[in-house]
LUMKE-922969 format. One line per field, with one value per residue (C-alpha): residue in one letter; chain; x, y, z. Coordinates in steps of 0.05 Angstrom, whole numbers, always signed. Each point is the difference from the previous one (the first is absolute). Layout:
<nodes>
resn (a;...)
chain (A;...)
c1 (X;...)
c2 (Y;...)
c3 (Z;...)
</nodes>
This chain:
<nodes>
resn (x;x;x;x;x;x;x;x;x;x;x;x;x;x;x;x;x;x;x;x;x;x;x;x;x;x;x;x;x;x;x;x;x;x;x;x;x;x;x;x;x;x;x;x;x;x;x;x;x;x;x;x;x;x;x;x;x;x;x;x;x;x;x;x;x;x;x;x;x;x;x;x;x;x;x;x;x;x;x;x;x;x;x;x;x;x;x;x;x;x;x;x;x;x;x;x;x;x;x;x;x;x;x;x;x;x;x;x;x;x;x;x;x;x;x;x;x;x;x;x;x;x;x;x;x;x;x;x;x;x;x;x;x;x;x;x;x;x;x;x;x;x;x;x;x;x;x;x;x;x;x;x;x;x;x;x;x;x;x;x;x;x;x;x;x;x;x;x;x;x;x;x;x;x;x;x;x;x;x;x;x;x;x;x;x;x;x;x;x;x;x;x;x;x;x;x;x;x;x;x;x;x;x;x;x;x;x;x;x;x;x;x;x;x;x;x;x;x;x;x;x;x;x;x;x;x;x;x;x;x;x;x;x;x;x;x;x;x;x;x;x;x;x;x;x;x;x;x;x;x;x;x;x;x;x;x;x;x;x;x;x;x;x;x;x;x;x;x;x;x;x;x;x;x;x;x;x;x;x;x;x;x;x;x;x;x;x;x;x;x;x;x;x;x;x;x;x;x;x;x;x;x;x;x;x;x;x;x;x;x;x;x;x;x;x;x;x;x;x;x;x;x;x;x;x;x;x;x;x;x;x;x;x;x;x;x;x;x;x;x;x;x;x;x;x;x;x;x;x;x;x;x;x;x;x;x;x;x;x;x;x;x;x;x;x;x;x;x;x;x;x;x;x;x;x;x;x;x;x;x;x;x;x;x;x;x;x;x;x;x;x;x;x;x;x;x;x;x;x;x;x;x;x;x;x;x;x;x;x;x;x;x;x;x;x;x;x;x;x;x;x;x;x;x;x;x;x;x;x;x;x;x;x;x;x;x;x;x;x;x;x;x;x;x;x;x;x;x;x;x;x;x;x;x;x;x;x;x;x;x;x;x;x;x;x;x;x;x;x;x;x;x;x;x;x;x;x;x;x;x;x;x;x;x;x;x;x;x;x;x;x;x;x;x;x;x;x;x;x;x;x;x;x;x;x;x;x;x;x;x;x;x;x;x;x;x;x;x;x;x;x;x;x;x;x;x;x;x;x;x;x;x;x;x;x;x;x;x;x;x;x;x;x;x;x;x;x;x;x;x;x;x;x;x;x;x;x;x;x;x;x;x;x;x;x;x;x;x;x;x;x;x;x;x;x;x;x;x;x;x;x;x;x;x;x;x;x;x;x;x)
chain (A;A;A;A;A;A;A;A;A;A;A;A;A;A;A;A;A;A;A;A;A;A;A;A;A;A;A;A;A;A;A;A;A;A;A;A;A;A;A;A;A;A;A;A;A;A;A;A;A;A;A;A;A;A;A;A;A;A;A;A;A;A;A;A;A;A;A;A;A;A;A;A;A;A;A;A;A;A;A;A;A;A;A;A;A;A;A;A;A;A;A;A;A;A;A;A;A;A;A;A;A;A;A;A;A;A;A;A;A;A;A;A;A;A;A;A;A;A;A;A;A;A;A;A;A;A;A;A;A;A;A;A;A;A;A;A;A;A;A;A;A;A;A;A;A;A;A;A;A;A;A;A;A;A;A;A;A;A;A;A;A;A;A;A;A;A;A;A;A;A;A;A;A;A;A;A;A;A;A;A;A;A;A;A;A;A;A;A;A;A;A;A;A;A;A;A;A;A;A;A;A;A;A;A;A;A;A;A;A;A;A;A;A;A;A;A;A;A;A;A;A;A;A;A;A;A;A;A;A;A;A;A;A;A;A;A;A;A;A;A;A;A;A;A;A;A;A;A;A;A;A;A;A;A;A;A;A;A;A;A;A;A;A;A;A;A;A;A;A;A;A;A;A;A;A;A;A;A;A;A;A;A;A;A;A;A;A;A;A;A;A;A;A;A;A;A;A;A;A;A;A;A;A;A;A;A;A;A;A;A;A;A;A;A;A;A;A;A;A;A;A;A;A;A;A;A;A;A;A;A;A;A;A;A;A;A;A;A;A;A;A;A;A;A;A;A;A;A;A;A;A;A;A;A;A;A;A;A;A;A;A;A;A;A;A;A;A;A;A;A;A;A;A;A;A;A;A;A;A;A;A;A;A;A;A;A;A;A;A;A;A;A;A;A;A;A;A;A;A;A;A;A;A;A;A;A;A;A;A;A;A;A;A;A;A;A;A;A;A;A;A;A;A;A;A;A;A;A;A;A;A;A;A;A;A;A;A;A;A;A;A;A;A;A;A;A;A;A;A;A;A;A;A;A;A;A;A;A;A;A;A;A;A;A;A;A;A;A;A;A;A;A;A;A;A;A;A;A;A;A;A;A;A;A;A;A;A;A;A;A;A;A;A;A;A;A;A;A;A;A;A;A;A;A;A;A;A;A;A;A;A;A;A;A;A;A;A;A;A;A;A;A;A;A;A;A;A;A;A;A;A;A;A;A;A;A;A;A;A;A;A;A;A;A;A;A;A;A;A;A;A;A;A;A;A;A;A;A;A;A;A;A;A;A;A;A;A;A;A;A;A;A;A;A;A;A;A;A;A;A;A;A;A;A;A;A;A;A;A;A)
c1 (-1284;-3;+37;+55;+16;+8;+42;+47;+10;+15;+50;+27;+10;+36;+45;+25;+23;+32;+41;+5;+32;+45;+31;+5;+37;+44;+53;+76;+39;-2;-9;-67;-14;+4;-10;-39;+60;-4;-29;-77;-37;-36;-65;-4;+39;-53;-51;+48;+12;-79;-18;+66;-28;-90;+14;-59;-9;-20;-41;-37;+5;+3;-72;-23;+27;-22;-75;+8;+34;-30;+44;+49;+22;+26;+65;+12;-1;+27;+69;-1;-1;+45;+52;+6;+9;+53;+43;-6;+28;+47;+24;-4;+46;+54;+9;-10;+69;+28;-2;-3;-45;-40;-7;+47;+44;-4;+2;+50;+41;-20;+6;+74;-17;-18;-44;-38;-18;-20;-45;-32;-6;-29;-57;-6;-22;-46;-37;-2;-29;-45;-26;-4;-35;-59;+11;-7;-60;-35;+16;-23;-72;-5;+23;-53;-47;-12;+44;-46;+61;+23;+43;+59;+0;-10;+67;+28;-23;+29;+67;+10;-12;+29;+64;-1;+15;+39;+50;+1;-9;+39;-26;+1;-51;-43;+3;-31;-39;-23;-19;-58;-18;-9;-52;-36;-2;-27;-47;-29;-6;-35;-48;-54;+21;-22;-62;-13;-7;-43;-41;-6;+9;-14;+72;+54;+62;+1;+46;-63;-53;+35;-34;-61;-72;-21;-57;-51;-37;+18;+37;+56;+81;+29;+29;-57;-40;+53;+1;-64;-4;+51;-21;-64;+31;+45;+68;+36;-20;+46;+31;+22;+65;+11;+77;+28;+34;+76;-15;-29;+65;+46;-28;-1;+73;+20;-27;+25;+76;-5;-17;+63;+41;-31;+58;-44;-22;+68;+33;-48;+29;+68;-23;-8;+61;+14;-14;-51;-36;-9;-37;-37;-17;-28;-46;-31;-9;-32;-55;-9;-9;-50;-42;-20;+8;-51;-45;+1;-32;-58;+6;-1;-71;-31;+9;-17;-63;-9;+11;-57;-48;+16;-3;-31;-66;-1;-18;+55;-33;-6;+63;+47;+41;+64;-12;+0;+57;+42;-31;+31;+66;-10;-1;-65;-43;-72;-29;-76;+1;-79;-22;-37;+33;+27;+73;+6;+60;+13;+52;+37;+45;-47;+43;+38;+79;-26;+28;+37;-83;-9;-49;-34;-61;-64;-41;-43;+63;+8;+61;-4;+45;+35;+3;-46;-6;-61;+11;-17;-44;+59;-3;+50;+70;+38;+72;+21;+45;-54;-38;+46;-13;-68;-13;-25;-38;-37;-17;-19;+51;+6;+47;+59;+7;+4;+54;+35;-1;+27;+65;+7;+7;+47;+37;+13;+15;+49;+37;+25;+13;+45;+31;+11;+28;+51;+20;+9;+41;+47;+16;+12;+50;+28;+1;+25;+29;+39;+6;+14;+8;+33;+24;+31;-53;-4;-65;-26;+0;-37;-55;-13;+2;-54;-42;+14;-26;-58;-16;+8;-32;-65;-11;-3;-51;-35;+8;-24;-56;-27;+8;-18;+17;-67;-33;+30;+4;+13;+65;+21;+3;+34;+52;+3;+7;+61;+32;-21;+35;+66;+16;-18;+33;+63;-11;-26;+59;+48;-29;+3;+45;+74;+14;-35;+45;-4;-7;-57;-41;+9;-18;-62;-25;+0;-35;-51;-8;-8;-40;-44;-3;-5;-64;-43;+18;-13;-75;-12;+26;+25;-60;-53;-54;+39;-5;-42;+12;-2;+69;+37;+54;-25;-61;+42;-24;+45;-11;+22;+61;+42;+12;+16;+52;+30;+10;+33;+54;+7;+12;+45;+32;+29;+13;+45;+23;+32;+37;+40;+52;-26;-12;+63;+11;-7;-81;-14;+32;-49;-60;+17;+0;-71;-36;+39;-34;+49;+32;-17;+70;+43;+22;+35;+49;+33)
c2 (-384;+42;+61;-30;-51;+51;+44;-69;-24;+78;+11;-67;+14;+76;-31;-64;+47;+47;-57;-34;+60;+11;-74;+22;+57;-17;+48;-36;+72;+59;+41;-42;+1;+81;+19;-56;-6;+74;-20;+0;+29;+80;-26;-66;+50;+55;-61;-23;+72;+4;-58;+20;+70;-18;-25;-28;+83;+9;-61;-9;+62;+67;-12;-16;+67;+36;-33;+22;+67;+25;+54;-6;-58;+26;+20;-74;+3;+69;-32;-60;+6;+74;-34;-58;+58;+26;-56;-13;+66;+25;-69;-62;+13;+33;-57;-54;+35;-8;-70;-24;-51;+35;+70;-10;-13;+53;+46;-34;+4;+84;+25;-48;-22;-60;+39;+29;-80;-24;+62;-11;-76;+23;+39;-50;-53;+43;+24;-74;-33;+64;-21;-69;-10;+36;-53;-55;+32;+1;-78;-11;+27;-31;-70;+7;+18;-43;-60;+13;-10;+50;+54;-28;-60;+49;+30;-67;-23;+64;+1;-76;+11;+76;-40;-58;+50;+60;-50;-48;+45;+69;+56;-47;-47;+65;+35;-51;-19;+81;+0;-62;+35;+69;-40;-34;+69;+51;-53;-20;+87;+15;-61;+24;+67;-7;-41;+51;+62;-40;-13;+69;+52;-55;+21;-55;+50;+10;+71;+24;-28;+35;+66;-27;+0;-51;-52;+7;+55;+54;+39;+6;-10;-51;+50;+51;-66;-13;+74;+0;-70;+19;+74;-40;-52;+51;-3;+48;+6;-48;+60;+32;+1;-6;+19;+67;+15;+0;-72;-29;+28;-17;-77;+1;+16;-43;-50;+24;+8;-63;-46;+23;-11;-70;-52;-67;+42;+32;-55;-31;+57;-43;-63;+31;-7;+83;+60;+9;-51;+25;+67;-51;-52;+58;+17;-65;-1;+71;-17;-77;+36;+46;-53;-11;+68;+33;-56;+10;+64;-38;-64;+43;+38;-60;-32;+46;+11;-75;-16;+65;-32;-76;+13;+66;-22;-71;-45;-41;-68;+12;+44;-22;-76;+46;+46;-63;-34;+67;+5;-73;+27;+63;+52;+17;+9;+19;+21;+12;+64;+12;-75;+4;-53;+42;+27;+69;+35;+74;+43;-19;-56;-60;-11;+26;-15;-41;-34;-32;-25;-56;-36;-65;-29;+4;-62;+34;-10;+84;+34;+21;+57;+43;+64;+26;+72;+19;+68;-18;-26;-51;-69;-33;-1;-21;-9;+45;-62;-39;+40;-25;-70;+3;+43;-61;-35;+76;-5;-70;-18;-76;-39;-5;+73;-5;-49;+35;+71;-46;-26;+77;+23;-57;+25;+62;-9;-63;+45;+54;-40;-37;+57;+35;-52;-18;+73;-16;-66;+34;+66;-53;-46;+35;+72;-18;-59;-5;+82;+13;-58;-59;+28;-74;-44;-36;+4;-63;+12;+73;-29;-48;+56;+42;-63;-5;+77;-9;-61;+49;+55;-41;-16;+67;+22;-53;+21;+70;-19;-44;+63;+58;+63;+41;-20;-19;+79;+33;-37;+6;+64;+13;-52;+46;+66;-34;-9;+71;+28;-42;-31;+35;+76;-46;-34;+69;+39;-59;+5;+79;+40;-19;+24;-37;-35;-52;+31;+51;-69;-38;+50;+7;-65;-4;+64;-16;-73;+18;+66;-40;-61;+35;+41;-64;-36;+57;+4;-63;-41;+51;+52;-23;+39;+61;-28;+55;+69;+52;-44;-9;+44;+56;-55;-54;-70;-56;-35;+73;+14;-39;+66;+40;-57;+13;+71;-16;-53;+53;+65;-57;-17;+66;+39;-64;+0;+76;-15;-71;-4;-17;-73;-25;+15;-74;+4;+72;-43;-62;+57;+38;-74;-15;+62;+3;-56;-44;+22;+78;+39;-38;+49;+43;-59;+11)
c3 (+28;+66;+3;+52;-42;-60;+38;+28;-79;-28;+62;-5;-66;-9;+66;-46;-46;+37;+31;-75;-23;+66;-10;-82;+6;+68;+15;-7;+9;+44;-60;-19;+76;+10;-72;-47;-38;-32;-52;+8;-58;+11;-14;+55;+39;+6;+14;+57;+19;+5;+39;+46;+14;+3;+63;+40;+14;-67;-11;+59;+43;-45;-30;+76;+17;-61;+11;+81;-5;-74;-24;+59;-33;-54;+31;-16;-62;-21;+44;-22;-73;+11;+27;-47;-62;+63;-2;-71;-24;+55;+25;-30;-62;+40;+49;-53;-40;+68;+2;+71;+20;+63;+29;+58;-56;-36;+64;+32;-63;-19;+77;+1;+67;+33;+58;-54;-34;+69;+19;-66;+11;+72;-37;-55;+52;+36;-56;-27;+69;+3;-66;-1;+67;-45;-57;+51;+37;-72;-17;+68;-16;-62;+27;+52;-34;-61;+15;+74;+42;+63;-21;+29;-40;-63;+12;+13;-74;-36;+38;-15;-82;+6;+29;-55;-52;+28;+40;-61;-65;+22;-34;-69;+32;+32;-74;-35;+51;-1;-70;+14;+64;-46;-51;+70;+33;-51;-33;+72;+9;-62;-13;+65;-14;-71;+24;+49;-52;-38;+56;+25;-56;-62;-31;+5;+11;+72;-12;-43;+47;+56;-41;-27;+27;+44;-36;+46;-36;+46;-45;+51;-15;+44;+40;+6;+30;+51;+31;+9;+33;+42;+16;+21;+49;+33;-33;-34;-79;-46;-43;+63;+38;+71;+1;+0;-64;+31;+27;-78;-13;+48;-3;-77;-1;+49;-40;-69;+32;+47;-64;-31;+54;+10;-13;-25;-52;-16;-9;-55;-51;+12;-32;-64;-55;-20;+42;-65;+21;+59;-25;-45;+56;+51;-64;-3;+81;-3;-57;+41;+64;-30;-21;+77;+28;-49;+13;+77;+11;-35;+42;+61;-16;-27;+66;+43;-41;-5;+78;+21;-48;+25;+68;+32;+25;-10;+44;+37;-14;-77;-3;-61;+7;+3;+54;+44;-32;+15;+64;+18;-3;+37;-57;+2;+60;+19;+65;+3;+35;-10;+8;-65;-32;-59;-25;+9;-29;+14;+11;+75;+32;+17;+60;+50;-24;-66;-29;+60;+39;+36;-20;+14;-44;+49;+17;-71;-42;+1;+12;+85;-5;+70;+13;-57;-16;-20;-22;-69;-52;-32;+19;-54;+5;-62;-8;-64;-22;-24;-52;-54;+15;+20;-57;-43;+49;+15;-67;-14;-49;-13;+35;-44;+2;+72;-1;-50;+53;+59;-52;-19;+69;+8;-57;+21;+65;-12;-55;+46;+59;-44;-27;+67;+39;-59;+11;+70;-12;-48;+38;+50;-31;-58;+34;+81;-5;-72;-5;+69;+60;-42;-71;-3;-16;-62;-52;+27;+80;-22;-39;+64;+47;-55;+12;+81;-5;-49;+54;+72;-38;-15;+64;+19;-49;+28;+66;-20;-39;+57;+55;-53;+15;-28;-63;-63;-35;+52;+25;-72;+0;+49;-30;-57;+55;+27;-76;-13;+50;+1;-58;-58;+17;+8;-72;-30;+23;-17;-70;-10;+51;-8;+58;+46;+57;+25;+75;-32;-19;+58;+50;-50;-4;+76;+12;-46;+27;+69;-10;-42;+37;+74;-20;-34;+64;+48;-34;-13;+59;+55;+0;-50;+37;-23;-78;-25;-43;+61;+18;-52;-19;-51;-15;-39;+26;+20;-77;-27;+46;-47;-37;+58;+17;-69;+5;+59;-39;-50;+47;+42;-49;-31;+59;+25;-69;+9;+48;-19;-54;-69;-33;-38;-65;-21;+27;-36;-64;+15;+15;-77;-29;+24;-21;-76;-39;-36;-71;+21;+13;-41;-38;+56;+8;-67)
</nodes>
């Protein structure tokens, strides 16, 4: 059976069920629409949780960054996985004992003001779109390239089955539909990556082959081999960083504080029937999420060490099946800068403003590329999305493993969409309309507008994910800048300053927002010639400025705090109540 077909049947397949299950478990309330119901059990919640956080990020871009930036791309990781232990200690219990279904909610409701839910809402949506158009981009590339379809139709594809079960199951139908797109994703990571370390190092546990010698006699380590091939084609040695230490640490915190401010993963820790089982589900998620992130550090070298060996110095015409299949859909290119009919790969852009070349195939079938610069030894340009998924075809894995790589990606990036865009349709209907514009409506006429919202909001992901703003990671990240620096000092200080008014958060969250928001878009859209560390304020890149936009909301927020009267004493009641566990304190009542 060819591979297409392969990857048709297993796709086919994992979709049928996530639409079997959406029809099984259909939302018929609001509360099964926003909340599953309450009553999901820890365990399929810290799968759902999972799935809902290892966004197409995780699964197809982090080990494409990791293989492309070596130990840069381990700020990744270290936020990542920080900020999931983050929200599982200092938030999730607290706003499960509060009760409410979103964060808009629970701000509106702790800051007693309606400004304050709508500025949340406001930053809730724009962290969501900034998100999801990432999500999108990465069904996109999948779509296209194993179904062999243009991009555009990709996207079309995921929003049509991403909208079958967010508009029709609520967050019951994307739960369940989470926990089968958990089993697809991590057994589609670690099957190549367990092939892989066989293949390279002879052990089958790609966290130990990351550290063990590489089986080709030398007597190197896997990383030891990659300096030096590196050293040798010009780049900088694997091991070594290329960020100063306040930007690691600026971007790592921004990523650690942004994930616990990020709402679609928030609200999962309200499906759950105690505030115990929240503690217990953000367990499970931590030690299911682990699973992938220790493996990807190992992904990431094996490919890199996989795609040198593949390709450096081959010749075009017997070049690897893949690196023309890739090549089809504009992720890969090769110029011939030497006319020698062989792939070099060195250290250097291949062209001039890659990876946006024209190109048009020559009368030889070659990529004819304009305005060339030849200033360097590098003819191959590869888009750092791909290693994941070509990672099996690199390594000449059978087919079914391929397949099963292209439903994984799928997975991952199907599971967050859905879960962002049903935080969009509910801050929408339950939080502006029913809290705010039109406290009137009745159950019924809210769950339609949820699904009206779920509908709209789709076709903006799809709009986004069609027009990508930058690559997959790196317009997360800046999704999760924008949540570091607006929503979570308003949740935090909600949670553990009584204080806090309401006037003190809002002017915050809007500080933060537009500090944040204004210096991405100033480097990455107004100036981007000026993107580089001699301009940026005291060296902290636009993906780390999310924590500078945070101390902002913080400082903001106190010294407006000073100077307005204090919260009612019905809100410093509702702040005690959240931070005393139930059944603790009873005794002063007697």
């Amino acid at each position: 059976m060819s591979t297409q077909l392969l990857t048709y049947i297993v796709v086919g397949l994992s979709f049928a069920l996530y639409i079997g299950i959406a029809i099984w478990s259909r939302a018929g309330t609001t509360k099964e629409f926003y909340v599953a119901g309450g009553n999901v059990h820890p365990i399929a919640n810290g799968m759902a949780t999972a799935a809902d956080w290892m966004s197409a990020a995780s699964f197809i871009s982090m080990a494409g960054i990791i293989a492309f930036s070596g130990y840069d791309g381990s700020v990744y990781l270290m936020g990542w996985t920080g900020g999931y232990v983050l929200l599982a200690l200092l938030l999730a219990p607290y706003l499960r004992k509060f009760g409410q279904f979103t964060v808009p909610d629970f701000i509106g409701e702790r800051y007693y003001s309606k400004s304050a839910r709508v500025v949340a809402v406001i930053c809730l949506i724009f962290i969501s779109f900034t998100y999801v158009a990432g999500q999108m981009r990465g069904v996109g590339v999948v779509f296209s390239r194993f179904l062999e379809v243009e991009i555009t139709t990709g996207v079309l594809i995921g929003m049509t089955v991403v909208f079958f079960y967010a508009v029709m199951g609520g967050m019951k139908g994307i739960t369940y539909t989470q926990v089968a797109q958990f089993c697809v994703l991590i057994f589609a990571y670690m099957v190549p990556a367990i092939f892989i370390s066989i293949l390279i190092t002879g052990n089958p546990v790609p966290q130990l082959g990351f550290g063990s010698e590489v089986a080709d006699g030398s007597g190197l380590t896997v990383l030891e081999k990659l300096d030096r091939v590196l050293l040798d084609f010009g780049f900088t040695p694997y091991t070594e960083s290329n960020k100063s230490t306040i930007d690691v640490f600026a971007i790592t915190m921004a990523l650690m504080v942004g994930t616990a401010g990020l709402p679609h993963v928030i609200v999962r820790f309200f499906t759950v029937p105690k505030v115990s089982d929240a503690r217990k589900s953000a367990g499970y998620a931590l030690i299911f999420i682990a699973i992938l992130y220790t493996t990807a550090p190992a992904v990431g070298a094996f490919a890199r060490l996989n795609f040198i060996e593949t390709v450096h110095n081959t010749s075009y015409q017997e070049a690897p099946a893949w690196v023309k299949t890739w090549e089809g859909i504009g992720l890969i290119a090769w110029l011939d800068k030497n006319n020698d009919g062989k792939i070099q790969y060195a250290a250097g852009s291949p062209f001039e403003g890659a990876p946006n070349f024209t190109s048009e195939k020559g009368a030889s079938g070659q990529l004819q590329v304009n305005n060339i610069a030849n200033d360097n030894a590098n003819e191959i340009y590869v888009d750092r999305d791909i290693m994941v998924l070509a990672n099996p075809e690199i390594a000449n894995l059978p087919p079914w493993v391929i397949a099963l790589v292209a439903a994984g990606g799928l997975a991952a990036a199907l599971s967050t969409a859905a879960g962002l865009l049903l935080v969009v349709s509910t801050s929408i209907s339950h939080d502006l309309l029913k809290k705010t514009l039109a406290p009137d409506i009745s159950e019924k006429q809210e769950l339609f507008y949820a699904r009206l919202a779920a509908a709209v909001a789709v076709g903006v992901a799809g709009y986004l994910g069609i027009n990508p703003p930058g690559f997959v990671a790196q317009v997360v990240a800046f999704a999760f800048g924008l949540a570091a620096a607006s929503l979570f000092p308003a949740i935090f200080l909600g949670i553990f300053v009584r204080n806090m008014n309401r006037e003190g958060a809002i002017a915050g969250m809007l500080s933060g927002l537009i500090f944040t928001f204004s210096y991405i878009a100033y480097f990455k859209f107004v100036n981007p010639a000026a993107n580089n560390a001699a301009h940026w304020w005291l060296g902290i890149s636009p993906e780390g400025i999310g924590t500078l936009g945070m101390m902002v909301n913080f400082a903001v927020a106190f010294t407006v705090c000073r100077f307005c009267n204090e919260p009612p004493d019905r809100v410093k009641a509702l702040v005690d109540d959240i931070r005393i566990p139930s059944g603790a304190g009873i005794a002063h009542h007697h």
